[in-house]
Steps between C-alpha positions, in 0.01 A plus 500: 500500500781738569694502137129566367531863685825568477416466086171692530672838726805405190248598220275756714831702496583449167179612349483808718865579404438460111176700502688749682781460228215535246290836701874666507611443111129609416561891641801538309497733187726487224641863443485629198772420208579816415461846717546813360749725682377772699521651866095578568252437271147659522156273323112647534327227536101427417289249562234337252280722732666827437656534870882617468752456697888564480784287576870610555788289451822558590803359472771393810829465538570132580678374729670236261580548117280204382240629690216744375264687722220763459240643737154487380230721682143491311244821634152539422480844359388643817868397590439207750726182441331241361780266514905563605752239389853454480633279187824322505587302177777290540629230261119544248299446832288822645448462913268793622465599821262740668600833633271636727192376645280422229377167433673259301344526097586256235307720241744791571808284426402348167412913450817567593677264303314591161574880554879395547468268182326823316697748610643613153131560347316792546154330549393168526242260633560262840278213544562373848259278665211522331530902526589743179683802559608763231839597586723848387811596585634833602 
């Protein structure tokens, strides 16, 4: 009876450790192949309901070479933060992190990614999770 446990509290662990593996490599993003160089970037945003926002990008020294990281704040346009992130790319992978004490927002990073990935154009169209916005550059 005892080797029957010992091989049931084996695989209990092992299935909470690989969907742990599997909830972990689902958050990551993959950055964007190419980034176009700039130190802060300003995009108008509007939805497919005709709210805009704005979101600010800047760029940050890194602390390593083969790092890259930017600060991305997104504000309504009465000015209140929708979402505050910090990107680090490192090696084709993008980590965010919050800064500040807004909640965590999955929309705002695949936003934040497509504005990096767009940052060249002058206006273009984002289609993250199910929502449409209209984006222009300043």
């Amino acid at each position: 009876m005892r080797p029957v446990y010992c091989f049931y509290a084996i695989s209990k662990t092992a299935f909470i450790l690989l969907c742990a593996a599997f909830f972990i490599g689902g958050c990551a993003h993959k950055a964007p192949e190419q980034i176009a160089e700039f130190s802060q970037k300003q995009f108008i945003l509007t939805d497919e309901l005709g709210v805009k926002s704005r979101a600010l990008i800047s760029k940050i020294s890194p602390a390593s070479s083969e790092e890259s990281r930017y600060k991305l704040v997104w504000l309504d346009m009465l000015g209140a933060p929708i979402a505050r992130k910090i990107l680090s790319i490192e090696g084709g992978e993008a980590k965010f992190r919050n800064d500040g004490f807004l909640p965590p927002d999955s929309q705002s990073e695949r936003v934040f990614l497509a504005l990096l990935g767009n940052a060249d154009k002058a206006n273009f169209t984002i289609n993250a999770k199910g929502r449409r916005y209209d984006a222009v550059s300043k």
